[in-house]
C-alpha positions as CSV (number, residue, x, y, z in Angstrom):
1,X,97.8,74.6,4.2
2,X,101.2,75.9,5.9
3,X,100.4,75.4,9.2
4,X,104.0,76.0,10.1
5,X,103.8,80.0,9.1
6,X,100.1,80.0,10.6
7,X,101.5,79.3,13.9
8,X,104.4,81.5,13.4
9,X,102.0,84.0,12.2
10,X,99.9,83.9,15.6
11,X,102.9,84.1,17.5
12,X,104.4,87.1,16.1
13,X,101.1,88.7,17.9
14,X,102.5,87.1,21.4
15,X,103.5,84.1,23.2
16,X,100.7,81.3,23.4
17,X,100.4,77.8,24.6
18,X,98.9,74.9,22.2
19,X,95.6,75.3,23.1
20,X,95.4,78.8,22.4
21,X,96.9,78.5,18.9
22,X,94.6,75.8,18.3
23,X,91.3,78.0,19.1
24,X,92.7,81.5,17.2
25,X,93.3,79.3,14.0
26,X,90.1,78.4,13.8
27,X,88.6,81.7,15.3
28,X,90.6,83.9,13.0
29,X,90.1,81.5,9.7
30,X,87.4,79.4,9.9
31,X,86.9,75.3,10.1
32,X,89.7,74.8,7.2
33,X,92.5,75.8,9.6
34,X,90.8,73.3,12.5
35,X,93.6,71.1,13.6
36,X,93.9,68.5,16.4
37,X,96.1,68.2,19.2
38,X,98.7,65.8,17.8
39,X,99.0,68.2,15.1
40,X,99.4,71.3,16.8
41,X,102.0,69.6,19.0
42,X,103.7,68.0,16.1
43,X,104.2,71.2,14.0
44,X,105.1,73.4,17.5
45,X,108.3,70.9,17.7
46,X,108.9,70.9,14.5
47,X,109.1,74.7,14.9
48,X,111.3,74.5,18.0
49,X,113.6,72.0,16.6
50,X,114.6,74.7,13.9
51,X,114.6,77.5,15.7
52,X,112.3,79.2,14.7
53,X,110.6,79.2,18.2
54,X,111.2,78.6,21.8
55,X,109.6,78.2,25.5
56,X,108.7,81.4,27.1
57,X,108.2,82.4,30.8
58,X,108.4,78.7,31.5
59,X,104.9,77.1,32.4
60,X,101.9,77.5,34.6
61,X,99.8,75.9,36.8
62,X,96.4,75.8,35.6
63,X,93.6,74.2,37.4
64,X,93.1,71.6,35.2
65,X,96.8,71.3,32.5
66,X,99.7,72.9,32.2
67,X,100.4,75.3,30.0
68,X,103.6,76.0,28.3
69,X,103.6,79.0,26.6
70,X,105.9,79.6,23.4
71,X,107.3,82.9,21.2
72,X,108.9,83.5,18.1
73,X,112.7,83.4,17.7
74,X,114.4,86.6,15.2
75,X,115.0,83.5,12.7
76,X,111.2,82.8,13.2
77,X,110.5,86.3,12.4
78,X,113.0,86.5,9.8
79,X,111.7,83.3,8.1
80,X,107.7,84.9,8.7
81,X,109.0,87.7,6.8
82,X,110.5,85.6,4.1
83,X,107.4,83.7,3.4
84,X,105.2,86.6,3.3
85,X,107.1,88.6,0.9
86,X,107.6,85.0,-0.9
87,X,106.0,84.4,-4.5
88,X,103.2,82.2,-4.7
89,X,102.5,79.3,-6.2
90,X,100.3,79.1,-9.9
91,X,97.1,78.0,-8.9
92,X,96.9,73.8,-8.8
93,X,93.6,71.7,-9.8
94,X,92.5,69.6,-7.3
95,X,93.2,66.1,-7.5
96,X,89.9,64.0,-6.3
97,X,90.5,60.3,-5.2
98,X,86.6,60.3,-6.0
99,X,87.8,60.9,-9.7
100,X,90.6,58.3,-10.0
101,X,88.2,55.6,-9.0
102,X,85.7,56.1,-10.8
103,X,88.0,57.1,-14.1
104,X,89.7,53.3,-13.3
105,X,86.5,51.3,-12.2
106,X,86.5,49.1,-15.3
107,X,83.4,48.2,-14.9
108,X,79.9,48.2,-13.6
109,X,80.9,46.6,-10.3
110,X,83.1,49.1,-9.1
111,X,81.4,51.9,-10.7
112,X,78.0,51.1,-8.5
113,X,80.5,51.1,-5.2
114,X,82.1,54.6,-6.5
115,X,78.6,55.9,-6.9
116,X,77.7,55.0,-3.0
117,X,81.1,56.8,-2.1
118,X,80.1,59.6,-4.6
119,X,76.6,59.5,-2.7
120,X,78.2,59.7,0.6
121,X,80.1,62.6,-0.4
122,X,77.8,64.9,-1.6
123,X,75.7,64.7,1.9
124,X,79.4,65.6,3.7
125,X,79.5,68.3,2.1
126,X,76.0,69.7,2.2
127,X,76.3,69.2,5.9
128,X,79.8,71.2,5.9
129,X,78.2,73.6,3.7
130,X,75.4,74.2,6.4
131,X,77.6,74.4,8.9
132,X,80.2,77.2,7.1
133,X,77.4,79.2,6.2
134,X,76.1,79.4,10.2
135,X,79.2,80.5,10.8
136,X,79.4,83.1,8.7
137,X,76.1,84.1,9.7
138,X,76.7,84.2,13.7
139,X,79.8,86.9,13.0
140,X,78.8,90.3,14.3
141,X,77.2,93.0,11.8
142,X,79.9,95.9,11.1
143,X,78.6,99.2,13.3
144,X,80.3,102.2,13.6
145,X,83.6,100.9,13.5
146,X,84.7,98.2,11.5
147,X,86.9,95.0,12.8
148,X,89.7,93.3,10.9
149,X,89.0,90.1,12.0
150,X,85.6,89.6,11.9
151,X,85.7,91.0,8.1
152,X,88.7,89.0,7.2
153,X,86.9,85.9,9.1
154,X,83.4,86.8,6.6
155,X,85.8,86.3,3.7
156,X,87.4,83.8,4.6
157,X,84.3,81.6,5.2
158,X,83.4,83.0,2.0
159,X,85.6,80.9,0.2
160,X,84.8,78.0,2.0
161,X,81.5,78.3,0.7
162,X,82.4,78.8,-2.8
163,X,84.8,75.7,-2.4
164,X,82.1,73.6,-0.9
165,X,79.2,74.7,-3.6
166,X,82.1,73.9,-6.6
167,X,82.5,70.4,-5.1
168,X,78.9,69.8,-4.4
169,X,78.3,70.8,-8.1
170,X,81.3,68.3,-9.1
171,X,79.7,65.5,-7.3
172,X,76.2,65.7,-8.6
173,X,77.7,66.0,-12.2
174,X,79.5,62.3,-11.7
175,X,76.7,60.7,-10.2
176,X,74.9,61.7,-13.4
177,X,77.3,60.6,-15.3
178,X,77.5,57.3,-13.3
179,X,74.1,57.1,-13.4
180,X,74.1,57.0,-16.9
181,X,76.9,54.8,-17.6
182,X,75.2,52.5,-15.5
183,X,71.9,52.7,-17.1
184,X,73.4,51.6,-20.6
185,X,75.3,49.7,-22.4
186,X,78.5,51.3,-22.6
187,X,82.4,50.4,-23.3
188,X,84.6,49.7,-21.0
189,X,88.1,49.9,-22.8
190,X,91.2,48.0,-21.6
191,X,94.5,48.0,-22.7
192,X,94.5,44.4,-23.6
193,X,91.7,45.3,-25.6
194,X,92.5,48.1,-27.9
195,X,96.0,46.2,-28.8
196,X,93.5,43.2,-30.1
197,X,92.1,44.6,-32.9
198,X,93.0,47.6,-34.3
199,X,89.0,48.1,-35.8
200,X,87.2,47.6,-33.0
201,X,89.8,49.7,-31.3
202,X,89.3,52.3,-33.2
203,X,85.5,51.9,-33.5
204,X,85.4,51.8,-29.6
205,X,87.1,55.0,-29.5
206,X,84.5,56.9,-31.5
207,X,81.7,55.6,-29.1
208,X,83.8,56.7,-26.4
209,X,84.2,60.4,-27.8
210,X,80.8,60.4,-28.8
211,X,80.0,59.6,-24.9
212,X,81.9,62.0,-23.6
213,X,81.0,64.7,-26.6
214,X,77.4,64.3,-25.0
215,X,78.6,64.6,-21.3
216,X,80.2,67.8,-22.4
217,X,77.3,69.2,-24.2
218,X,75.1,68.6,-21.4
219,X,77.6,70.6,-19.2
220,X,77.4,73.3,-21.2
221,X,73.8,73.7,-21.1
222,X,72.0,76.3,-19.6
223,X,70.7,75.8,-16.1
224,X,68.4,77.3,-14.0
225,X,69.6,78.2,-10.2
226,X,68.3,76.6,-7.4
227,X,66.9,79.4,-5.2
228,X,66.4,78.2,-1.5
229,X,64.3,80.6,0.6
């Protein structure tokens, strides 16, 4: 995420202190944009250090910190404005470190600790997937007038949800497949030994396709949605 233009973002709406930026990120786009206070203070100097922010009206005494209050420079604006009119990026696949370990477990051994890790992250994100959808529930219902943020915020959270339910789907499909792989007999290539024997290489490759031809065929399946009431 650019937290850099987030912050300039905020700021373009008035000066703020740390704290404040920290609670309208969230607020304004839901528990994605949650950062810490290290961070916040990291990217704020990062920010002042080109420019593209500075002190304003000094600090104040609070009863309990001190607040130093910051605002966006013409170069911050100018570089806001740049990003925003700025093409994006094509979309990117996620890269799981789930995936790499189990793709490059080699064997049973590691497979059984990628499934615990797999297991583990399946409840995370049911519990983040509880907690998002709360959220989205506990935002006002539109009346006579609509508001920006809190239907901007709805969306937002919306595609937290999405994100969440893809990944939940991803992780129950490899610890199938783990599952599986762990419940038969199956190949477990190396390098060394496909450059052995150029049969058995090659008749170790067919198993494997017809593995994975089954995997994919079960993936395409029809399945029935879980309905939760």
């Amino acid at each position: 995420m650019s937290a850099k233009h987030a912050l300039l973002g905020l700021l373009r709406q008035g000066p703020a202190y740390p704290y404040q930026l920290m609670d309208r990120l969230e607020a304004l786009l839901g528990p994605a944009w949650s950062v810490d206070e290290g961070q916040i203070y990291k990217t704020i100097k990062q920010l002042a250090d080109s420019d593209l922010i500075e002190p304003a009206g000094g600090a104040r005494e609070d009863r309990t910190e001190r607040r130093h209050f910051y605002a966006i420079t013409d170069s911050g604006g100018e570089e806001w404005d740049r990003w925003y009119g700025a093409t994006q990026p094509v979309v990117r696949l996620p890269r799981r470190p789930l995936l790499l370990k189990i793709t490059l477990a080699g064997g049973p051994e590691r497979l059984k600790v990628a499934l615990t890790q797999v297991n583990d992250y399946e409840l995370e994100c049911t519990k983040l997937l509880q907690e998002v959808m709360h959220a989205r529930d506990e935002i006002p219902r539109e009346g006579l007038h609509v508001r920006a943020d809190h239907l901007l915020l709805r969306v937002n959270l919306g595609a937290d949800i999405n994100h969440l339910e893809g990944e939940l789907k991803w992780a129950r499909d490899a610890r199938d497949v783990i599952s599986r792989l762990l419940s038969q007999k199956a190949i477990w290539p190396s390098i060394r030994e496909r450059s052995a024997d150029p049969d058995e290489d090659h008749n170790r490759q067919g198993a494997r396709k017809e593995l994975f031809d089954q995997m994919a065929a079960s993936h395409l399946r029809p399945q029935v949605d879980e309905k939760t009431d």
